[in-house]
N, C-alpha and C positions, 0 to 999 in steps of 0.2 A: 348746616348739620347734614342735609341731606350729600351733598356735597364728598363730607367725611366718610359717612356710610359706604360710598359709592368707590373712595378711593380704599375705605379696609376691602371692603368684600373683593376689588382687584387685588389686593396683594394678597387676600388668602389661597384667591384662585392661582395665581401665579405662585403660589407657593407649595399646592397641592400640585398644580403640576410640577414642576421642577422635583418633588419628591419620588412623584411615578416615575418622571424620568429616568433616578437614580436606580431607581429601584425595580423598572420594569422586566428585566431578565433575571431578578436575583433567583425566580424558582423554576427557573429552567432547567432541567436535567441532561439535554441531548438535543443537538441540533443533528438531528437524523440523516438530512440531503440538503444539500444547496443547488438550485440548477438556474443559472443566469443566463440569457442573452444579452449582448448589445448590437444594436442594428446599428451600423454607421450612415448615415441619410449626407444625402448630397448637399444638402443647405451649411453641413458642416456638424449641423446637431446628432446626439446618440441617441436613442430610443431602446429603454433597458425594460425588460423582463423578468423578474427575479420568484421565484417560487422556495418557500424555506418552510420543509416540515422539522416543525418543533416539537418535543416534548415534554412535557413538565413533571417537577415533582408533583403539583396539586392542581387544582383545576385552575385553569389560566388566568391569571388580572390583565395580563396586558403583553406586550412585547414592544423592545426598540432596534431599528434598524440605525445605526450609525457608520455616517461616510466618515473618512479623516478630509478635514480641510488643509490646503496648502496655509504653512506658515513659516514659511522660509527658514523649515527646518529644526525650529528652538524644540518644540513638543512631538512630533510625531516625524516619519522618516519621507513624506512625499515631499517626491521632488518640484522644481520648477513644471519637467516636461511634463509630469503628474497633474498639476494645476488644473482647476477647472473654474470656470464663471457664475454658475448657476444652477442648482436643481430644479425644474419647474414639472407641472402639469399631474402629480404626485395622484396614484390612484391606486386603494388597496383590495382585495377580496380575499376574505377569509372562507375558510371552507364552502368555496364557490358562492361567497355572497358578499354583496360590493358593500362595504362599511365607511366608506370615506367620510361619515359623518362624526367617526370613530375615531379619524386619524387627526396630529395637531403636527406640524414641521417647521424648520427654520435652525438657524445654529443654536448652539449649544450654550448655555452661560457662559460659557470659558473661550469659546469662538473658537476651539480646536477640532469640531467636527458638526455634520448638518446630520441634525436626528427626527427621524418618521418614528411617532410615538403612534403607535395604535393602541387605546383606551381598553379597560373592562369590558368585553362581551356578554359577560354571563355563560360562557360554553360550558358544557358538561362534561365532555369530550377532554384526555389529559396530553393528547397528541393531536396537534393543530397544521394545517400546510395554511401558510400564509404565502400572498400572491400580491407584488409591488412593481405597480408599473413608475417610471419617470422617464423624462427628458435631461439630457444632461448638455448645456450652451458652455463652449470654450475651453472643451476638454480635446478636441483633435485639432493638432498644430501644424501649422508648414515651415517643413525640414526641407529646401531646398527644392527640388521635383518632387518630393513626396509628402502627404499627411500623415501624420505619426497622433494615433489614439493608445497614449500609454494612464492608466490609469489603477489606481488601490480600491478595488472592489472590496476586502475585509484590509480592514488597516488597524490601529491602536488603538481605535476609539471603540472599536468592538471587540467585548472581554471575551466571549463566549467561544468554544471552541467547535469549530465545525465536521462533519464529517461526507465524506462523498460530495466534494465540492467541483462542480462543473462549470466552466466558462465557456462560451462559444461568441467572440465576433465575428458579425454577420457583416460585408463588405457591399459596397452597390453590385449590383448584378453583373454591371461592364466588366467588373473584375475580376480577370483570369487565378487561377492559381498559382501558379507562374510568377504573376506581380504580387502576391501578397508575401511581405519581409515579416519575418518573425525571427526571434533567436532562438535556435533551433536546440542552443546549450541549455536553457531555460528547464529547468528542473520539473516545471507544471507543463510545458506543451506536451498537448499528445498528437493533431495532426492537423493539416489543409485538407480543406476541401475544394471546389471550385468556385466558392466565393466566400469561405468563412475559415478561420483559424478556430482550433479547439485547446482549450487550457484545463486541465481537472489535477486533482489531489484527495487522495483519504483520507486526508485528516491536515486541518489547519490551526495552527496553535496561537499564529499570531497574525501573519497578514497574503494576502495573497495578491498579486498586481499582475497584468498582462502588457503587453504593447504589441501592437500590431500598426505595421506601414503601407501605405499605398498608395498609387500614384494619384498625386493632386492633382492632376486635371480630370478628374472623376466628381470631384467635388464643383457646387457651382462660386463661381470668378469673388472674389473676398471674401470668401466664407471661412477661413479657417481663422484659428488665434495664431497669434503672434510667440516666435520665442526666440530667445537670447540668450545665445553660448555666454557670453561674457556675463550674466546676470545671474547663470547659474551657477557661475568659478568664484563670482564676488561673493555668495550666498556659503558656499560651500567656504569660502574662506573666512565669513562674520562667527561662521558657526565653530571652527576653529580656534575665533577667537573669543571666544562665549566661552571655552573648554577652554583656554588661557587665562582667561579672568580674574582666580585670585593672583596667579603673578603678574598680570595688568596693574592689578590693583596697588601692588606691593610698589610697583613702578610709580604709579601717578603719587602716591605718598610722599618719596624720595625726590617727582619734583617741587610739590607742596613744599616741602626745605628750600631746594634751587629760588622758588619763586618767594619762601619769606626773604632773601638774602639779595634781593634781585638789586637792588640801590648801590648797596656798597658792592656788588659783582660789576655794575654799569662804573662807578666810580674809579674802577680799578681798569676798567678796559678802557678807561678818558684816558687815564695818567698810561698806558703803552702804545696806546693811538696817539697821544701827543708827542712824545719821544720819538716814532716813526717819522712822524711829520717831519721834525728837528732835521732828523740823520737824515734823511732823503734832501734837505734843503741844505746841507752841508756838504754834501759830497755831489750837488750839480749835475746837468743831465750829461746820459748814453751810457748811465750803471743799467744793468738788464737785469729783471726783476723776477723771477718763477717761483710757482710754488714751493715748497720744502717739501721733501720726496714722502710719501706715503701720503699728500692731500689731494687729494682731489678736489675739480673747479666745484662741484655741488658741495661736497663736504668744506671747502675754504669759505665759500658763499655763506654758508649758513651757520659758520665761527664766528664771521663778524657781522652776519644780520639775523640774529637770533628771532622767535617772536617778539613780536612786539605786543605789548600790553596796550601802549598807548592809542596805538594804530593799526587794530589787527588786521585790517582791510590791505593795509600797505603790504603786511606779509603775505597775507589769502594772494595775492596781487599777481606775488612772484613764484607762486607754488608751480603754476603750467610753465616759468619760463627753467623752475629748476628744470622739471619735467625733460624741457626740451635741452638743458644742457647734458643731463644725462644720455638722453640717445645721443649728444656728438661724445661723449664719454665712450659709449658702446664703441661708438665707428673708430674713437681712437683706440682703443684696444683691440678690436678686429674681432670686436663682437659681432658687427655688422659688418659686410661687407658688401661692397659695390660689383653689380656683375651684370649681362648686358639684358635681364630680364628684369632685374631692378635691383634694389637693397634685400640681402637676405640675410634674416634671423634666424643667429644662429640659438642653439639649445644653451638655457642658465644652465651655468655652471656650480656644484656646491661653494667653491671658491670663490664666486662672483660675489661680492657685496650685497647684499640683502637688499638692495633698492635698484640696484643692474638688475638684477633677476627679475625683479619685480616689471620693470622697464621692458624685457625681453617675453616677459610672457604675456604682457599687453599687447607689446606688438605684433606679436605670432597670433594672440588672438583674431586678430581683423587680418592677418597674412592672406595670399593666397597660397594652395599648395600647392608644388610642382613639383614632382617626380621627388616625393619626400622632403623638399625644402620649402621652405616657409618667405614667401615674396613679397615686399611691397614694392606695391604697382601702380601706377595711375587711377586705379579703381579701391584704393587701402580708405583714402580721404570720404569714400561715399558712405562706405561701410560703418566709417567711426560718426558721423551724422546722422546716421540712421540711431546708431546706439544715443547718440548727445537726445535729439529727439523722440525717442519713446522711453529712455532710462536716464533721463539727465540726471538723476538722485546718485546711481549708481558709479556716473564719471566724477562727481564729486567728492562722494566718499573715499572714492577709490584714489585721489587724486592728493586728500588728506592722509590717508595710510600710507601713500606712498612717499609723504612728506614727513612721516615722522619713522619712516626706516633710517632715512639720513642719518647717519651719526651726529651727536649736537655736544658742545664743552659741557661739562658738569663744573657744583661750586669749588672743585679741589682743582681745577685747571690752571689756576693762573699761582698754585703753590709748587708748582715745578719750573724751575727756569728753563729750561729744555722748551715744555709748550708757550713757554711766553716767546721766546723766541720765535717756533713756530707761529705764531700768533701773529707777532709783527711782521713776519716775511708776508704771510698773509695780505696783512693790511696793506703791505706796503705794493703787491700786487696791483690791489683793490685801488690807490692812487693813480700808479700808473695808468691802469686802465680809464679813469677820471677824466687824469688829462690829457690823453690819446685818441679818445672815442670819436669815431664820426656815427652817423646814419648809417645805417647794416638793416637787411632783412634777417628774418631766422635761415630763409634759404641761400644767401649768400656766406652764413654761416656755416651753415650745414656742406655748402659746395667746397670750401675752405679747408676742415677737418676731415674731409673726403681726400682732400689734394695732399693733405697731409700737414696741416697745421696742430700746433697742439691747443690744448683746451686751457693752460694755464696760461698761455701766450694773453699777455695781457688785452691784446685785440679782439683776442677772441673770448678771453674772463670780462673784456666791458659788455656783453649781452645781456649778462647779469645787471647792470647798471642803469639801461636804457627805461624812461617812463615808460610802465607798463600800459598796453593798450594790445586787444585784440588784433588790431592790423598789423601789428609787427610777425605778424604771422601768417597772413593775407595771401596767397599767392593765387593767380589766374591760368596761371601752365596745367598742362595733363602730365607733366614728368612723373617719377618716382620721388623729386627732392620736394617741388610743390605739392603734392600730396601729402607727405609728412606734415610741410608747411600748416598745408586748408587744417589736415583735421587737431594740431596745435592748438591754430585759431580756434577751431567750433567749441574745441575743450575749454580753451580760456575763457569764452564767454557763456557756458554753463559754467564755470566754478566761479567766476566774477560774479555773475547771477547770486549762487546760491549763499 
């Protein structure tokens, strides 16, 4: 019994608060001044200041300060480089007297923001300056030679509108004016000083964010977080597809048909796979075999190895080696091309295939840049290891998305005789290749369709064919081709993994 007692009276408390919560600025009339610092501290941590005279319509219950938490975008607009790890050390004063017995924090029910609830005071007073100090762990990043603290000081999660809103970071003392990077178009800067940036606005209606950069070696040796161009392109692209959704949805329906009908669609591709077979043992070797003109080696690959329901690991298998026929795809089209700094990627083209493009702006991701061009080097394979290693989630996803741009037969394909045809020239490729195939690396591939081989050349369509395994992609060189090779491999075996 006691037991029971013990579990209501927590949830009424948890319920009483969660009400203040909702409730605790509703009789606010005017947020008079906002005046923030943040200290940037060498350890990597920020040390925040914040002073906010409030008004009220009636004599005060309470007030809430809400941050927007990083949520990769679904609910509110902070970014990755936005992100932070932690608020800690949280300490409040109300009209110069310290209340922290007052204050309750932590996120939000909804997990879209971290909220400093300061409780009933009793004030009599209907204009209040509230004073909130924190620490903030994981909010300044290393960008290359510099740390980059960009952050959403008012964000979505706070309704209230402000006015005479000031921001100042404050930079370590080493720090010249000179080195401190700010974008100067930024609509809130108002100036540098010799070790601090200033931000302000009259009036905020919705959110106000700063960034300020400076040179990381100011900071002490792994102190900063970690960040990933490629994590914030994949984020920005989920979220695109979140605003795609009901025509996702429309899509996955239409293949709910494809996959009731999947038996007699397999039945029908036995009886044109057996017929090939026929005609190729009838007409005896040194007929030469290619694609039919508008297939491509990924797009023919994936005509006659559909998903497999049975065996979906066998498919998952071959996704990194589509992957890797695609980029000899690129290099035979002169997407890529060979040059004596390395392979350079070129800019997707609207025309380019929705999964070329996709291909090309992976690789440009992890490029190096040289005098506007986009390089892989000897140093491309380190880059993508780094990403396999702190974002392996990301290489995967991204590795599925990239597998279902392919174009794939739908159930009306095999009611055209035209694609059945196609079909069988297809397969009949896919024989060839069969019976032709020796032991290849991916880089003796790769060195081949540089030379100028084509990708439908059945020698080069049996890569497709080969038992998957990580090591077919292995290579020990510093070249530009082994590189490609390594980071293949490191990809195959996160998505094999996952």
């Amino acid at each position: 019994m006691k037991k029971i007692i013990s579990v209501m009276i927590t949830l009424v408390i948890t319920a009483a608060l969660c009400v203040t919560a909702f409730g605790a600025n509703e009789d606010v009339k005017s947020i008079t001044s906002v005046d923030i610092s943040a200290q940037l501290n060498a350890d990597g941590t920020v040390s925040v200041e914040e002073s906010w005279v409030v008004e009220f319509n009636t004599l005060p219950t309470g007030f809430s300060r809400s941050i927007d938490v990083y949520d990769g975008g679904v609910t509110n607009s902070v970014s990755l480089m936005q992100k932070y790890d932690e608020i800690r050390d949280i300490s409040v004063t109300v009209n110069n007297t310290v209340v922290d017995d007052y204050v309750t924090s932590g996120l939000s029910s909804s997990g879209t923001s971290y909220d400093i609830e300061i409780g009933d005071l009793g004030l009599a007073s209907q204009t209040v300056t509230y004073n909130i100090s924190y620490v903030i762990e994981g909010a300044v990043k290393e960008i290359g030679d510099e740390g980059n603290f960009s952050f959403v000081f008012i964000g979505d999660s706070f309704v209230s509108t402000c006015n005479n809103v000031t921001i100042t970071v404050i930079t370590p003392e080493s720090v010249g004016m000179d080195n401190i990077s700010v974008d100067e178009e930024d609509s809130h800067f108002e100036e540098k000083t010799d070790n601090s940036a200033t931000f302000s606005a009259s009036r905020v209606g919705k959110t106000f964010a700063v960034s300020v950069s400076v040179p990381s070696s100011v900071f002490d040796d792994d102190s900063l977080a970690s960040y990933s161009a490629f994590t914030e392109k994949f984020n920005s692209f989920k979220s695109g597809f979140l605003a795609a959704l009901p025509w996702i949805i429309a899509v996955i329906a239409a293949v709910l048909v494809v996959i009731f009908v999947l038996f007699w669609d397999k039945i029908r591709r036995y009886k044109y796979e057996k017929e090939t077979k026929q005609e190729l043992r009838d007409e005896g070797e040194g007929e030469v075999h290619l694609l039919p003109e508008g297939i491509s080696a990924c797009v023919g690959y994936k005509m006659i190895a559909p998903y497999s329901k049975a065996k979906p690991k066998n498919t998952s298998k071959k996704v990194p080696y589509l992957f890797g026929m695609a980029v000899l795809e690129c290099v035979e089209k002169g997407r890529i091309l060979n040059c004596d700094e390395g392979l350079m990627i070129m800019e997707p083209k609207e025309d380019d295939p929705a999964y070329i493009q996709s291909v090309l702006k992976f690789l440009r991701t992890f490029s190096a840049q040289e005098l506007g061009n986009y390089i892989v080097d000897s140093r491309f394979a380190e880059k993508v290891q780094r990403e396999c290693e702190t974002n392996y989630d990301n290489i995967g996803n991204y590795l599925t998305a990239f597998y279902h741009l392919i174009p794939t037969i739908n159930n009306k394909f095999f009611k055209n005789n035209e694609n059945i045809e196609k079909y069988e020239k297809v397969y009949a490729v896919k024989i060839a290749a069969s019976e032709g195939k020796r032991k290849k690396n991916y880089n003796e591939y790769l060195s081949a369709v540089i030379d100028g081989a084509r990708t439908d050349d059945p020698d080069i369509f049996a890569m497709m064919l080969v038992s998957s395994s990580g090591k077919f992609f292995e290579e020990s060189g510093r070249d530009k081709m082994s590189a490609i090779s390594d980071a293949l491999g490191m990809m195959y075996k996160v998505y094999a993994k996952k």
